[in-house]
C-alpha positions in Angstrom: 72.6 132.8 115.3 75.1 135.6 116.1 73.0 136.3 119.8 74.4 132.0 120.4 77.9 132.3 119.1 78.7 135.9 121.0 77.5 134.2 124.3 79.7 131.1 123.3 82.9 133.6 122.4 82.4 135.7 125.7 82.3 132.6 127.9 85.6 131.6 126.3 87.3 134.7 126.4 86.3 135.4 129.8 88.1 132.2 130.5 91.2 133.2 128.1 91.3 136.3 130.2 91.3 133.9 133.7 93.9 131.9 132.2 96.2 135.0 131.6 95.4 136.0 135.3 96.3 133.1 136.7 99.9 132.7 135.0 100.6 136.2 135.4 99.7 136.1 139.1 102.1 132.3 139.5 105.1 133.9 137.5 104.6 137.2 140.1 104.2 134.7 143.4 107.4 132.8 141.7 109.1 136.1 141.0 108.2 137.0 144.8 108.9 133.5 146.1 112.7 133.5 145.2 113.1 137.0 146.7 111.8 135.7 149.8 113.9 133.0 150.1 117.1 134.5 149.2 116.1 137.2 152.3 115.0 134.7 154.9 118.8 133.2 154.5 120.1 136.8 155.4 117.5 137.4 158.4 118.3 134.0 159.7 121.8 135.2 159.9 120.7 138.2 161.7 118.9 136.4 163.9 121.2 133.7 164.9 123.9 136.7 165.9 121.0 138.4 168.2 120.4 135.1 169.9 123.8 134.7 170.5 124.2 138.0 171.6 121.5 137.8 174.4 122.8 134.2 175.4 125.8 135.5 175.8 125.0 138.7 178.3 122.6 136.1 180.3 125.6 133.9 181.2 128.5 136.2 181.6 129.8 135.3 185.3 132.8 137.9 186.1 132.2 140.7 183.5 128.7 140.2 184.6 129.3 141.1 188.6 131.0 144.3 187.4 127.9 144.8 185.2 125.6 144.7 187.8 127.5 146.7 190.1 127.5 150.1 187.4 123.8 149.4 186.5 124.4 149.1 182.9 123.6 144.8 182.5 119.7 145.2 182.3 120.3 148.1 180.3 122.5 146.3 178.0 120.0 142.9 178.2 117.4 145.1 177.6 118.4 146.7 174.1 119.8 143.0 172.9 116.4 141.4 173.9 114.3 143.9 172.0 116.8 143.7 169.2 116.2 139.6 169.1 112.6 140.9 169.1 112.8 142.6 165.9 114.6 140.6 164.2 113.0 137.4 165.1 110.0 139.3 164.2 111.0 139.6 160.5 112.4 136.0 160.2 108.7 134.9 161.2 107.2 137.3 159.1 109.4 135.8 156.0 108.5 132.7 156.8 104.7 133.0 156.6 105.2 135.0 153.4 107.0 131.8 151.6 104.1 129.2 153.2 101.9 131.7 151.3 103.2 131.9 148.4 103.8 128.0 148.1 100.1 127.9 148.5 99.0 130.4 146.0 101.6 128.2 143.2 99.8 125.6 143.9 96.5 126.9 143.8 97.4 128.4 140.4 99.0 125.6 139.1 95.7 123.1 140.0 93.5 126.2 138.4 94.9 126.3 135.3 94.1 123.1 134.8 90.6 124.0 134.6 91.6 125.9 131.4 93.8 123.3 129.4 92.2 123.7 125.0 90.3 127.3 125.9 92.7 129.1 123.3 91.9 126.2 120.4 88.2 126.3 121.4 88.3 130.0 120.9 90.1 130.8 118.0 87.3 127.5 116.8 84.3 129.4 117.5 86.0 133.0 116.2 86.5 131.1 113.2 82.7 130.1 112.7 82.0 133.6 113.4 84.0 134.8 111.1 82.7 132.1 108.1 79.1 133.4 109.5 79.4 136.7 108.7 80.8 136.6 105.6 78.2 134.8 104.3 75.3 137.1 105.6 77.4 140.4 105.1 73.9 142.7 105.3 73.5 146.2 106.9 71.7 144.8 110.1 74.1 142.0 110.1 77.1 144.3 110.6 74.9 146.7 112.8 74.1 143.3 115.0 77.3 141.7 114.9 79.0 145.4 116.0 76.7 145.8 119.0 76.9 142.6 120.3 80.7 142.6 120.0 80.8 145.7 121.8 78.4 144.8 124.6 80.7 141.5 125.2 83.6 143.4 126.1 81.4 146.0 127.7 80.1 142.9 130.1 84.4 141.4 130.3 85.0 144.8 131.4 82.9 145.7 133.9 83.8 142.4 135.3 87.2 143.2 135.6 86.4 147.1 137.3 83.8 145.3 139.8 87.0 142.9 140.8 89.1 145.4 141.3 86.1 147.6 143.4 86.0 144.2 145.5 89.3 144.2 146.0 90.1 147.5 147.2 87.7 147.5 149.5 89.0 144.7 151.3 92.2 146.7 151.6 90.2 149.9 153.6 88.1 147.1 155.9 91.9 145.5 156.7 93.4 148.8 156.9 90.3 149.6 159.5 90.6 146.6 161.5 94.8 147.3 161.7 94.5 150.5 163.1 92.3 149.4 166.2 95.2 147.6 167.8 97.8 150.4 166.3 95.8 153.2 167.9 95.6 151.1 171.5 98.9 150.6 171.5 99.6 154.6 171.1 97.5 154.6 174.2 99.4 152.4 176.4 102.5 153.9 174.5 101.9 157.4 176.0 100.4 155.7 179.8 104.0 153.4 179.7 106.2 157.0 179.0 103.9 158.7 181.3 105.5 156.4 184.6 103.5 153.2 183.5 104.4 150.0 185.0 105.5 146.6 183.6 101.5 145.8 182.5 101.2 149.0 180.0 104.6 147.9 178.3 102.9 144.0 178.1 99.6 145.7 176.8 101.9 147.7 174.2 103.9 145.0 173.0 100.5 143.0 172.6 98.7 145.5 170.9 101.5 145.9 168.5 101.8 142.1 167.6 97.8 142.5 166.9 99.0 144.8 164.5 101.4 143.2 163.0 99.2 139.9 162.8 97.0 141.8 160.8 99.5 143.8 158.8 100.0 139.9 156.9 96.3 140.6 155.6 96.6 144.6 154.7 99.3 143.6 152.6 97.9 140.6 150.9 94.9 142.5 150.1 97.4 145.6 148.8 99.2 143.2 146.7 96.0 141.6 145.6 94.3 145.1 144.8 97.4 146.4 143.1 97.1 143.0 140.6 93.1 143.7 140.1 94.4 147.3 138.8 96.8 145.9 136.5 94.3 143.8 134.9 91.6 147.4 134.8 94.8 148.8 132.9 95.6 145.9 130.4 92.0 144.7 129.6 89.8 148.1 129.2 90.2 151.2 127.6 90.0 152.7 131.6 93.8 153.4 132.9 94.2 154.1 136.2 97.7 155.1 137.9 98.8 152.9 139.9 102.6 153.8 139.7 102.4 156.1 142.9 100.2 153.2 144.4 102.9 151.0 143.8 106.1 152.6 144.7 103.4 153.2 147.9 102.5 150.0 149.0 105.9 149.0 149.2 107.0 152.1 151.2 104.3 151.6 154.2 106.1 147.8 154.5 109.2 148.4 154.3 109.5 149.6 157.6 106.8 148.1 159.3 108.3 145.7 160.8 111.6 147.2 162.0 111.8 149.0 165.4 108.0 149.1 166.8 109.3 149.6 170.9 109.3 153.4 169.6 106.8 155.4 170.2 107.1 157.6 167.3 107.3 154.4 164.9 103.8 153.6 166.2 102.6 157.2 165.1 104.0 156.8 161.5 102.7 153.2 161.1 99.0 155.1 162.2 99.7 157.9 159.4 100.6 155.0 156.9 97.6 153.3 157.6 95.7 156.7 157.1 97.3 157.8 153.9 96.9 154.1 152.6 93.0 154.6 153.4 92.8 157.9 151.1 94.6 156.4 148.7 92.8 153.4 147.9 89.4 156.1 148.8 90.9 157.8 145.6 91.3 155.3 143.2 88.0 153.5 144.4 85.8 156.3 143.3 87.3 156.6 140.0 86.7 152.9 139.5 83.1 153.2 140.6 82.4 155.9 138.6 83.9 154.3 135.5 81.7 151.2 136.5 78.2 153.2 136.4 79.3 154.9 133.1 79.7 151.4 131.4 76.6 150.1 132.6 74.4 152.9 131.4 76.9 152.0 128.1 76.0 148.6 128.5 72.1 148.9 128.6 72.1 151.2 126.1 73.7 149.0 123.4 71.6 146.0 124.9 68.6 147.9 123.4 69.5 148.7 120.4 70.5 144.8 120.1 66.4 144.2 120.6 65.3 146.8 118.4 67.5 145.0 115.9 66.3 141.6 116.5 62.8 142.8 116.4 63.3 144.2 112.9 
């Protein structure tokens, strides 16, 4: 009897516990989507005045004959074309952030649907649990009911540490698969200072946007890592620190995206990418070696439970 309504309770709070994921993660995309869209208003502002800027240097006429004649027009062209660069770089980037975070409210909003009644249909089944056991209130009763209670949250648990495991180590393949383009462009970075001609700068500049392509995914997969932590924190007795991990993941994207046609700026993106690895390294090990200390929990408890049913 109690072996039937344990399963039946861990089912349902293992969906209580997707429920509270799922609206925590919408009112964080919501919290994140309003951000977003109050900045793309001041990038598009920024943007418009580079445009304007470079529009305005390509058709100056008179000024533009005595600009020539100094040298200083392509120089001047140059620096307001990369500037348009940059910023029209972190207008697009904004952009793709709101489309994906419309997506994942949407996707969270049809979700939760799935989970409409779980909370009565829970606290109904604790209920008969609870009626249950007072009425067969015996010494292997209790010792039965405590170990099968215990091995449920055991199981919830590990479930939440083998998310999180899963999602951290999307974060090091991403952080991997970023680095190939960022340590390519440091190649053609030092070639181009080194007398290169007009094909290293291309094969820079396309080795950087590679990078910064795949800099969308590092920093989904952060964001999504750093939520699987939360939930490790808030759900088991296991707390890891994430508060350096945080303040963090926001630092190595702050500046991402801001002045890349410096060499140096390519070096510290490759160092954040490195310290990002060790990081997540870090915190990965402690997760798995929380994991393998609930399971040997776990299968302990799960054979008492038979020794007890056996009796």
């Amino acid at each position: 009897m109690y072996r039937e309504i344990n399963e039946e309770i861990y089912y349902l709070k293992e969906s209580l516990r997707s429920k509270e994921k799922l609206e925590s993660l919408r009112s964080i995309a919501t919290e994140e989507l309003n951000k977003k869209k109050q900045n793309l208003e001041s990038l598009r502002k920024i943007l418009q005045k580079e445009e304007k800027d470079v529009l305005k240097l390509e058709s100056m006429s008179l000024s533009s004959f005595f600009l020539n004649i100094i040298g200083k027009k392509e120089d001047k062209l140059d620096k307001e074309r990369k500037e348009y660069l940059a910023a029209k770089m972190q207008y697009d980037e904004c952009v793709l952030a709101i489309k994906e975070l419309e997506n994942q409210i949407g996707i969270c909003d049809k979700e939760l649907m799935n989970y409409s009644g779980v909370k009565e249909e829970y606290q109904k089944v604790i209920k008969t649990k609870q009626e249950t056991m007072i009425n067969e209130d015996t010494e292997i009763g209790r010792k039965l009911r405590d170990s099968l209670d215990k091995i449920n949250e055991l199981k919830l648990d590990i479930k939440e540490v083998r998310e999180a495991i899963n999602a951290g180590n999307n974060v090091t393949d991403a952080l991997m698969e970023m680095k190939k383009p960022l340590n390519s462009a440091k190649n053609w970075g030092v070639w181009d200072m080194l007398g290169g001609d007009f094909f290293s700068d291309i094969m820079k500049h396309s080795k950087i946007n590679d990078a910064n392509r795949l800099s969308y995914d590092v920093q989904h997969y952060l964001k999504t890592f750093e939520k699987e932590l939360l939930d490790v924190n808030e759900f088991t007795e296991i707390k890891v620190n994430i508060g350096s991990f945080a303040k963090f993941a926001d630092f190595f994207f702050d500046g991402l995206f801001a002045d890349w046609f410096i060499q140096s700026k390519i070096n510290e993106s490759i160092s954040n990418v490195n310290n990002a690895y060790n990081k997540v390294e870090l915190i990965l090990s402690d997760l798995k070696r929380n994991l393998s200390q609930m399971q040997k929990e776990q299968k302990l408890l799960e054979s008492e439970v038979n020794k007890l049913l056996e009796i």
